[in-house]
C-alpha positions as CSV (number, residue, x, y, z in Angstrom):
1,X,-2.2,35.8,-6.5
2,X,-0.4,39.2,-7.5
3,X,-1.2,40.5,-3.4
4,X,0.1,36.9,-1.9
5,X,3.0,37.2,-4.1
6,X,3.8,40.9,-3.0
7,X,3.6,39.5,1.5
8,X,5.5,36.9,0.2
9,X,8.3,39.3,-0.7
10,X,8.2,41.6,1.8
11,X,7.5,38.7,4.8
12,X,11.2,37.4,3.5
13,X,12.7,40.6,5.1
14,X,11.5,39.2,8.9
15,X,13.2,36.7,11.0
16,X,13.3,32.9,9.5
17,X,10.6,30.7,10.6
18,X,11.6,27.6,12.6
19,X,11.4,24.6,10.6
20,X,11.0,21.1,11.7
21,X,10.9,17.6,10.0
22,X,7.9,15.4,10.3
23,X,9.2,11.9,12.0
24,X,7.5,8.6,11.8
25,X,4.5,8.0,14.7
26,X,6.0,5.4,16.8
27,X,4.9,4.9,20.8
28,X,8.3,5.5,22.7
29,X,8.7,9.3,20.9
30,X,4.8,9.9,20.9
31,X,4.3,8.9,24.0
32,X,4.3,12.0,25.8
33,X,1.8,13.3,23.9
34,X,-1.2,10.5,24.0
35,X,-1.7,7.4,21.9
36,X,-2.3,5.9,19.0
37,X,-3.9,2.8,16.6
38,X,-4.2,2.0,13.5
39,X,-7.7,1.0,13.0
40,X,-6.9,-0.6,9.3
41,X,-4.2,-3.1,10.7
42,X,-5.7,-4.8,13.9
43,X,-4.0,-8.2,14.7
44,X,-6.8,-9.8,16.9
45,X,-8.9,-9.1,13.2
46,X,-6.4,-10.5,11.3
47,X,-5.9,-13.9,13.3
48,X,-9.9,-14.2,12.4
49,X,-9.7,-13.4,9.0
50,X,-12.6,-15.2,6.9
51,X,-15.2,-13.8,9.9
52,X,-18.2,-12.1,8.3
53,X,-18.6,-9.5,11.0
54,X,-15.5,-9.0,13.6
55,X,-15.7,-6.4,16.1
56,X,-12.6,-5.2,18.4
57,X,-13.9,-3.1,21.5
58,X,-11.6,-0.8,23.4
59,X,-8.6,-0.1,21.0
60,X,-8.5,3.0,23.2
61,X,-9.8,5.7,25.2
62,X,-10.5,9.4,24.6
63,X,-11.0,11.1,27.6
64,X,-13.7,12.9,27.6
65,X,-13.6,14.5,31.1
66,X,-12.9,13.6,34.7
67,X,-15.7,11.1,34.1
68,X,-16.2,9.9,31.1
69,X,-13.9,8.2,28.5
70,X,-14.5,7.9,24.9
71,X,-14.2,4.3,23.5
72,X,-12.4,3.7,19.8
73,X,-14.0,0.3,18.7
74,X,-13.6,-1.1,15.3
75,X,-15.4,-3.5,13.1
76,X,-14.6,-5.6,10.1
77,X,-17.7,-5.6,8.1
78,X,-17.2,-8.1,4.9
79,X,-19.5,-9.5,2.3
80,X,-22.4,-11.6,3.7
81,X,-26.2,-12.4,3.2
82,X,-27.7,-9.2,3.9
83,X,-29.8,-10.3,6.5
84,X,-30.9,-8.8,10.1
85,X,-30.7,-11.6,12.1
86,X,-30.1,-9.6,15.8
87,X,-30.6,-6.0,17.0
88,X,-29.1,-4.0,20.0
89,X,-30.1,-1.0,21.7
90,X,-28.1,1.2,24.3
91,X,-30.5,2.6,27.2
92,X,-28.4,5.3,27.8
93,X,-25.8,6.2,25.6
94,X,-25.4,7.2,22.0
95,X,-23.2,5.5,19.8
96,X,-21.0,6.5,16.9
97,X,-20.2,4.5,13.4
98,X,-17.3,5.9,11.0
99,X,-16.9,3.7,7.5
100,X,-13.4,4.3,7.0
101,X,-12.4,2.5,3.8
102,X,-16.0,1.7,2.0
103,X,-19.9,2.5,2.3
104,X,-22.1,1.0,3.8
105,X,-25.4,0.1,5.2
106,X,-26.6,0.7,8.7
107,X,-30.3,-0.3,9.5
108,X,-32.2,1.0,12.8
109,X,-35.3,1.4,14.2
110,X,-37.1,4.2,16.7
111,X,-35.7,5.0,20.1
112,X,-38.6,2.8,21.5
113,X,-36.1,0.4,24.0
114,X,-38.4,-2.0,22.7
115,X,-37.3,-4.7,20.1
116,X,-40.0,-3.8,17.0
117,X,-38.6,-5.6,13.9
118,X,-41.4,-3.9,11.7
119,X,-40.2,-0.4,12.7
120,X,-36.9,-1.4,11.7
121,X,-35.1,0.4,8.3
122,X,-31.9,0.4,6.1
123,X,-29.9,3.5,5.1
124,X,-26.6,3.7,3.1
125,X,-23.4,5.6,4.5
126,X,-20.5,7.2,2.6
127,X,-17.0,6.0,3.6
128,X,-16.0,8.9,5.7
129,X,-19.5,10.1,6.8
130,X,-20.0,10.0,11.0
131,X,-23.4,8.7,12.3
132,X,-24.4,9.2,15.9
133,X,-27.4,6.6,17.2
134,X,-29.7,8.4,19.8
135,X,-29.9,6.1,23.1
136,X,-32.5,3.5,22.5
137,X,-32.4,3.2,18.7
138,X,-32.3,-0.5,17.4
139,X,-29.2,-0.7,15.5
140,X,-26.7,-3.8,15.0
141,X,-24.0,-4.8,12.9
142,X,-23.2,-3.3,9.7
143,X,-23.6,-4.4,5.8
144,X,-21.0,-3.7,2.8
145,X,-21.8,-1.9,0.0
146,X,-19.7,-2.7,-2.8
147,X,-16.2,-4.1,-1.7
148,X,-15.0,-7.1,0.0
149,X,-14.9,-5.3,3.3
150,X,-14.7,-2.2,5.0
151,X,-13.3,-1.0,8.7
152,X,-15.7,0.9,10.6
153,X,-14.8,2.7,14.0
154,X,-17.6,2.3,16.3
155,X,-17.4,4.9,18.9
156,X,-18.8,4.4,22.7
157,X,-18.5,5.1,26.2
158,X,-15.9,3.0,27.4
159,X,-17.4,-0.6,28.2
160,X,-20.3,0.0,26.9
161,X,-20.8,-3.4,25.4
162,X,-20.5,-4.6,29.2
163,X,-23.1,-2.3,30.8
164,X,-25.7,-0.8,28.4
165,X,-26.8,-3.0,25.5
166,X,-29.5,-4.8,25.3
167,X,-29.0,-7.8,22.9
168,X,-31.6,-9.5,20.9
169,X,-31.6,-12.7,18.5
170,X,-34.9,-12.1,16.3
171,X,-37.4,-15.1,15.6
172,X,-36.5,-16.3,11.7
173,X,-40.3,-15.2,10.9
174,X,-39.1,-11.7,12.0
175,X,-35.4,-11.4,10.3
176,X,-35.4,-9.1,7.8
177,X,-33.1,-8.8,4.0
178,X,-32.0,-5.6,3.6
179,X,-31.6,-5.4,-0.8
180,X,-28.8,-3.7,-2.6
């Protein structure tokens, strides 16, 4: 503290240090720059509120290169029977899954690009704590922890959802309860 203290002193000597003021984000001055969404306030989620599972692809791209763009996606997970009903896979790409506001739990199965149901199992994720899914792994929607809902932004090569998922409805003698 005593050595900080002493630069301190003697940086006050040098030239002042530009200082600018932090302005609200809004499009028109921030355009230049890129873009940007809230991913907690989403109007197409809120004209479905009481929806279980909601999921908003595309918000916006990142790009990635000259080839490949980034896709910001976001769900609305909320309280529901915990209860696998479907799984997805993607052939060739990975996907990412980022609780934002809440935990909670993913379930997936080995990168098989077949639709097992006994292969399938549950883990728990931290608000705040990014997943990647290799291609192929069984995955599908998510499951709160312990809130009323939570916003997680589902990352993806952009149109994904339109080109490389495989979508599967499992038998009721297959679906499977993921406990608390």
């Amino acid at each position: 503290v005593r050595r900080q203290r002493q630069m301190c002193i003697r940086d006050r000597g040098k030239i002042a240090m530009r200082e600018i003021v932090s302005k609200p984000l809004d499009r028109e001055s921030f355009r230049p720059y890129g873009d940007f969404v809230d991913l907690l306030h989403i109007k197409q989620m809120d004209a479905m509120a009481g929806a279980d599972n909601i999921f908003i692809p595309d918000l916006t791209t990142l790009r990635l290169d000259e080839r490949m763009q980034a896709s910001v996606c976001v769900a609305r997970v909320s309280q529901c029977e915990r209860i696998i009903t479907a799984v997805e896979y993607h052939g060739f790409t990975s996907e990412g899954i980022l609780p934002l506001d809440g935990d909670i739990d993913i379930f997936v199965g080995p990168s098989s690009f077949q639709v097992n149901p006994a292969s399938i199992e549950a883990f728990r994720v931290p608000k705040g704590t990014f997943v990647r899914l290799n291609p192929g792994v069984l995955h599908g929607r998510q499951f709160v922890v312990d809130s009323q809902s939570v916003n997680v932004m589902i990352l993806l090569p952009e149109r994904t959802f339109g080109n490389d998922c495989v979508f599967t409805r499992l038998a009721e003698s297959d679906q499977i309860k993921i406990l608390l």
